[in-house]
C-alpha positions, 0 to 999 in steps of 0.5 A, a space after each residue: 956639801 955642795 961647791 960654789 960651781 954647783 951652788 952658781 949652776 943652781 941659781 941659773 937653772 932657777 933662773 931659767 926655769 922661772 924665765 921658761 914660766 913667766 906667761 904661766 906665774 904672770 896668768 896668776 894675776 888676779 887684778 885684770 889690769 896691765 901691769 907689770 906681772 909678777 912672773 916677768 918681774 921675778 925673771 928680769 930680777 934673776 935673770 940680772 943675777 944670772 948674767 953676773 954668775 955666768 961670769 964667774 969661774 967654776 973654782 967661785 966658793 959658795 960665799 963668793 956665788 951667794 955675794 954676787 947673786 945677792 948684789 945683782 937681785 939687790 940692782 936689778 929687782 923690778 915690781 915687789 916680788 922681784 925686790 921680796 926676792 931679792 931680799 930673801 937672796 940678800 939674807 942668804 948671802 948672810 947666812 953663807 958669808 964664810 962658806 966655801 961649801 955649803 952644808 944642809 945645816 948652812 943652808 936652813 939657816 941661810 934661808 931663814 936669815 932670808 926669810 927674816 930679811 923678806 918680813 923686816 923689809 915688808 911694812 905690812 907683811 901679807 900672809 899667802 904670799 911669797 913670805 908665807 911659802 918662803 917661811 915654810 921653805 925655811 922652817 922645813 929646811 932646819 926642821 931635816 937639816 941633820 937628817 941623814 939624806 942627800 942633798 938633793 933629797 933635802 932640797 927635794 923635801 922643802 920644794 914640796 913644802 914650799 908647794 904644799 903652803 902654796 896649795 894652801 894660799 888660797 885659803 888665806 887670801 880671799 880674792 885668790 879662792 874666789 879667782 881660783 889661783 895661788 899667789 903668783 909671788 908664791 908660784 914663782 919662787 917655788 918654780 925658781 926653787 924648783 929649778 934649783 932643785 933639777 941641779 942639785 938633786 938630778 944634776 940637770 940645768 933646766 935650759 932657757 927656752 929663749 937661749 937655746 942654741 945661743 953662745 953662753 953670755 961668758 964666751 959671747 963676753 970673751 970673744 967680744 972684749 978678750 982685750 978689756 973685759 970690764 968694759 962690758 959690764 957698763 952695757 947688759 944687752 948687746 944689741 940696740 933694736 929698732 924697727 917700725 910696723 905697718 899696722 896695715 899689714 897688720 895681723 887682727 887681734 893682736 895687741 901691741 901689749 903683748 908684743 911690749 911683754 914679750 920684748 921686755 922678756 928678751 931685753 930692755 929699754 922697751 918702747 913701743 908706740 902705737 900710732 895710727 898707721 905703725 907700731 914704733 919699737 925700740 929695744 935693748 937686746 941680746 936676740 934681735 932676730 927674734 924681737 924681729 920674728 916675734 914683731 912679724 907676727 903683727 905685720 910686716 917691718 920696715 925701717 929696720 937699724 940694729 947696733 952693737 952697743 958694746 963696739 959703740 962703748 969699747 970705741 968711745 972708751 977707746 977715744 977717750 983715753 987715747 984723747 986723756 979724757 975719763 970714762 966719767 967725764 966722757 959721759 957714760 952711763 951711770 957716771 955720776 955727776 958733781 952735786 953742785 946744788 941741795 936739791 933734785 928730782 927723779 921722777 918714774 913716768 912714761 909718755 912724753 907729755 907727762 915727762 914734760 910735766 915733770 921737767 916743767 915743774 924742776 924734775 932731772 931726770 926721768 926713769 922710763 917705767 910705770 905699769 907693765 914696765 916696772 923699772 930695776 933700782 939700777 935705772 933709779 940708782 942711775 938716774 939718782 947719781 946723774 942728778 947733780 944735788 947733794 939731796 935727791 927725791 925720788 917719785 916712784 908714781 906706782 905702787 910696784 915701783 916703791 919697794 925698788 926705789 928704796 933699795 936705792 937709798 942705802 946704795 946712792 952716794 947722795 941722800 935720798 928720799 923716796 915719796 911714796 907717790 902711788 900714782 902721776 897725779 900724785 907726783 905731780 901734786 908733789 913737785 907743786 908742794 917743794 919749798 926750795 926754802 925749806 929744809 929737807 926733812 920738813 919737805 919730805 913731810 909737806 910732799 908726802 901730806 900734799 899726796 892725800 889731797 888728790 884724788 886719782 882715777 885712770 881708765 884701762 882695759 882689762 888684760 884678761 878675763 876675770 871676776 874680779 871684786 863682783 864685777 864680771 869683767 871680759 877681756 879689752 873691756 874699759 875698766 874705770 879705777 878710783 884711787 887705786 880700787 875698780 870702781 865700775 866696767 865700761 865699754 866706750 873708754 871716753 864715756 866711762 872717763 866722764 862718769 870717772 870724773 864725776 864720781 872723783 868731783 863729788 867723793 873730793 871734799 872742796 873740789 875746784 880744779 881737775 886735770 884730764 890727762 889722755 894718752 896714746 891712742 886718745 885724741 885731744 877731742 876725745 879728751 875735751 869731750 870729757 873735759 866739757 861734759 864736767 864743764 857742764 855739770 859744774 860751771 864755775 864751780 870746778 876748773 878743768 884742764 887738759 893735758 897730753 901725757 902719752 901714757 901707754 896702758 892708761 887711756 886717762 889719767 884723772 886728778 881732782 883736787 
C-alpha cells in the first residue's frame, strides 16, 4: 500500500522526468514541420499538475492527490497527447475516488478505468500510439496485481511492458518504421511512468534539471502570500518578462524558434517576433534569468523590463476591496462576464493580421496559440467565460488544438460548441457562414459543412531533417502543405507559394476566389509576387486577395474556394 505523500511525489518525479526528456520525446516527431511537439505538450500538461500537488500537505489521501492531479491535467492539457493524458489521469481519479491508500489491485483497476477513458475520448483510436502502450500498461497491471511482490516491483513490472509495446509500435504504424522511431505520445508516458516508478520502487525523485537550485513553488508561494494565499492561484508564473535582441549582435544559425520552444518550456504567454533588425520576446516565467541566459546566446539584449505579477495582483486585489469593489468586477483574469446576448466567438489564431480578420468578421476573443504553441483548455475556458453570450462557438483552427477545446465544453458556465476547424481558412469560412437569425444547432451544421468548401495550403520549412512520405527532406527547407498532407519540398518559400496555389486553383471544384495570406518575415511584395503570378494564369476567372496575417511558423497561408 502506498499514501497520498508518496502517491503526490510520484506524480512530480513523473513530471520532471518528462520535463528533463522533452527535446528527446519531441525529436520523435515524424512529420518535419514545426509544431507544437509532442515531448513539450505533455510536460506543460503535467507539469500544471505538479504546481497544484506541490501545494498540497503530506497528510493529502490518495483520493485527494489522484482529484487534484486529474483536474489540473483536465485545465492544463495542451495539443492531443497532453489531453490523451489527461484522460488516462482522469480515469484514475475514478479508479481511487474512496482511497486514502493505494493497493496493487487499486491501482490496476484505476489504470484501466484510465485507459477505458483514453478510448472512449478518441473518435478514431489509432493502434501504436499512447492508447496502445497504455492498455499494455494496464492489462500488465491486473494481470500481477495479487502476485506477492513489492510495490515498487509491481510498478517496475508494467514500465517494461509498457516498453516492450513501445518497442513494438513501429510495427504497427508504417510511417514510425520507415522514420525508424517509436511513437513519441507512446515515449512520453512511459518516461513520466518511469519517473513515477524511481519514487515508488527506489525512493528517488528524479529532480527537474531546470529547477535545481530554486525554492520549491510551495515555500516560494508561503513566502510571497503568507497573508492571503489564494491569491496566487489566479497567476502560474511570477514573473512578466521581456526583452529586445539586436539581430546585429546576433549569433548565426541560430533560429528564433528554438529560442520560442525553449521559453515555452519555462513559462508561458510566449511572443517572440522576429523582425528585421530584432528579436522581441515576451514571457510568463518563474526563471527570467534563465530566459535571459538562454536569449544571450542569439545576441545581446536591450530593453529589458521584468515584473512581479503576483505583487502587481496582491496590489490590485488589495485596491479593490479596500474601494468595495470584487475581484470579478475588477477585471481580473478569468472573471467571467454577464451574457448579455445569444451568440459569440473565440477563435484560436496568432499574428496580428489574422487576429484582426476574426474581430472583423464579430470574433471576441481571441486565444494566442496554433502550431508550436498549442494553448491549455484554461486559456480557451478563459477566453469562452470572457465572451458575454449565453452560446459560444470555439474555432480551434488546428488540428491539436481541437482535443483541448473540447474539454472546455463540460467545464464553462455557458454552452459551447467546438467547430472542428483544422486550419485559419477554415475558420475564416466559418465566421462568413454564421446566421445571426438562426438557430444554434442549425448554425453549428452550416459552419461545420461551410469548412468542406476550402481548400487550404500553408508554406513552411522543415524543422528537421527527415524522409518523410517519399520525400527526402533537409532541414529549413520550404515544405508546401495541401489540405493538411506534404504536397512537394521547395527551396525559395515565394516560388513554392505560386506553385501551391496553383495546385489548390485547379483540385478546388468552381474555384473564383483566393486569398493569400503572408506572414512575419514576408514582405507585401513578395506576397503580391504571388498573388500576380495567379493573376496571370487565370485572368478574371479567379479573384485574389492579399492579406497581412503575422503568422509566425507559416510563410503563407493559402485559401481557395
Amino acid at each position: 500500500m502506498i499514501n497520498g505523500k508518496i502517491l503526490r511525489d510520484a506524480i512530480i518525479s513523473g513530471a520532471n522526468n518528462i520535463e528533463n526528456n522533452r527535446q528527446l520525446v519531441d525529436s520523435l516527431n515524424v512529420f518535419p514541420v514545426p509544431d507544437g511537439d509532442t515531448g513539450t505538450n505533455m510536460s506543460m500538461t503535467i507539469g500544471s499538475a505538479k504546481r497544484e500537488l506541490e501545494l498540497l500537505s503530506d497528510n493529502a489521501s490518495v483520493k485527494e492527490v489522484s482529484k487534484v492531479t486529474a483536474s489540473a491535467l483536465l485545465r492544463g492539457a495542451r495539443g492531443n497527447s497532453g489531453v490523451i493524458l489527461s484522460l488516462l489521469f482522469r480515469g484514475i481519479s475514478k479508479g481511487l475516488n474512496s482511497s486514502e491508500k493505494m493497493s496493487k489491485k487499486d491501482f490496476a483497476n484505476a489504470l484501466t478505468m484510465g485507459v477505458e477513458s483514453a478510448y472512449k475520448a478518441v473518435m478514431k483510436p489509432t493502434e501504436g500510439t499512447i492508447l496502445t502502450v497504455s492498455k499494455a500498461a494496464a492489462q500488465k497491471a491486473v494481470e500481477i496485481a495479487e502476485d506477492d511482490i513489492s510495490m515498487g516491483s509491481f510498478f517496475d513490472e508494467i514500465c517494461k511492458a509498457a516498453e516492450d509495446m513501445l518497442n513494438r509500435t513501429p510495427e504497427m504504424l508504417p510511417v514510425l518504421k520507415k522514420a525508424g522511431v517509436v511513437d513519441s505520445g507512446a515515449k512520453g508516458f512511459l518516461v513520466i511512468l518511469q519517473g513515477m516508478t524511481a519514487l515508488i520502487k527506489d525512493g528517488v525523485m528524479i529532480s527537474s534539471k531546470t529547477e535545481e537550485g530554486r525554492e520549491t513553488v510551495k515555500e516560494k508561494l508561503k513566502s510571497a502570500f503568507s497573508d492571503d494565499e489564494g491569491l496566487s492561484k489566479e497567476i502560474t508564473f511570477t514573473y512578466c518578462t521581456e526583452f529586445i535582441i539586436l539581430k546585429q549582435q546576433a549569433k548565426e544559425g541560430k533560429s528564433p524558434l528554438s529560442l520560442r520552444a525553449y521559453l515555452e518550456s519555462i513559462g508561458d504567454s510566449v511572443v517572440v517576433v522576429d523582425d528585421e533588425d530584432i528579436i522581441k520576446c515576451h514571457v510568463h516565467t518563474d526563471n527570467p534569468g534563465r530566459a535571459m541566459e538562454e536569449a544571450l546566446t542569439f545576441g545581446q539584449l536591450t530593453k529589458i523590463k521584468i515584473e512581479n505579477m503576483r505583487e502587481q495582483f496582491k496590489n490590485e486585489v488589495e485596491s479593490a476591496r479596500a474601494s468595495g469593489r470584487s475581484e470579478e468586477k475588477a477585471g481580473f483574469k478569468y472573471a467571467p462576464v454577464e451574457k448579455d446576448r445569444k451568440y459569440g466567438f473565440v477563435s484560436v489564431c496568432a499574428g496580428d493580421g489574422i487576429a484582426a480578420l476574426f474581430k472583423d468578421l464579430g470574433v471576441d476573443n481571441i486565444v494566442s496559440g496554433g502550431q508550436t504553441m498549442n494553448p491549455s483548455t484554461d486559456d480557451i475556458l478563459a477566453a469562452v467565460h470572457a465572451t458575454p453570450a449565453e452560446t459560444v462557438f470555439v474555432l480551434p483552427n488546428n488540428k491539436n488544438i481541437i482535443m483541448a477545446a473540447e474539454q472546455a465544453v463540460n467545464l464553462a458556465d455557458r454552452k459551447v460548441f467546438v467547430l472542428h476547424t483544422k486550419t485559419i481558412p477554415q475558420g475564416l469560412t466559418a465566421m462568413l457562414s454564421f446566421d445571426e437569425n438562426a438557430d444554434e444547432d442549425f448554425n453549428f451544421i452550416e459552419m461545420t459543412k461551410s469548412t468542406e468548401r476550402v481548400a487550404t495550403g500553408q508554406i513552411t520549412f522543415a524543422a528537421r531533417d527527415s524522409d518523410f512520405d517519399g520525400h527526402k527532406i533537409k532541414k529549413d527547407e520550404i515544405l508546401a502543405i495541401e489540405n493538411g498532407k506534404l504536397s512537394f519540398v521547395d527551396k525559395d518559400a515565394v516560388k513554392a507559394a505560386s506553385r501551391l496555389a496553383r495546385l489548390l486553383v485547379k483540385k478546388t471544384s468552381d474555384c473564383s476566389f483566393v486569398t493569400i495570406i503572408y506572414g512575419e518575415g514576408v514582405t507585401e511584395n513578395q506576397a503580391e509576387e504571388v498573388a500576380e503570378s495567379l493573376r496571370a494564369k487565370y485572368k478574371d476567372d479567379v479573384e485574389v486577395a492579399v492579406v497581412f496575417g503575422g503568422q509566425p511558423v507559416y510563410h503563407f497561408i493559402i485559401s481557395a474556394e
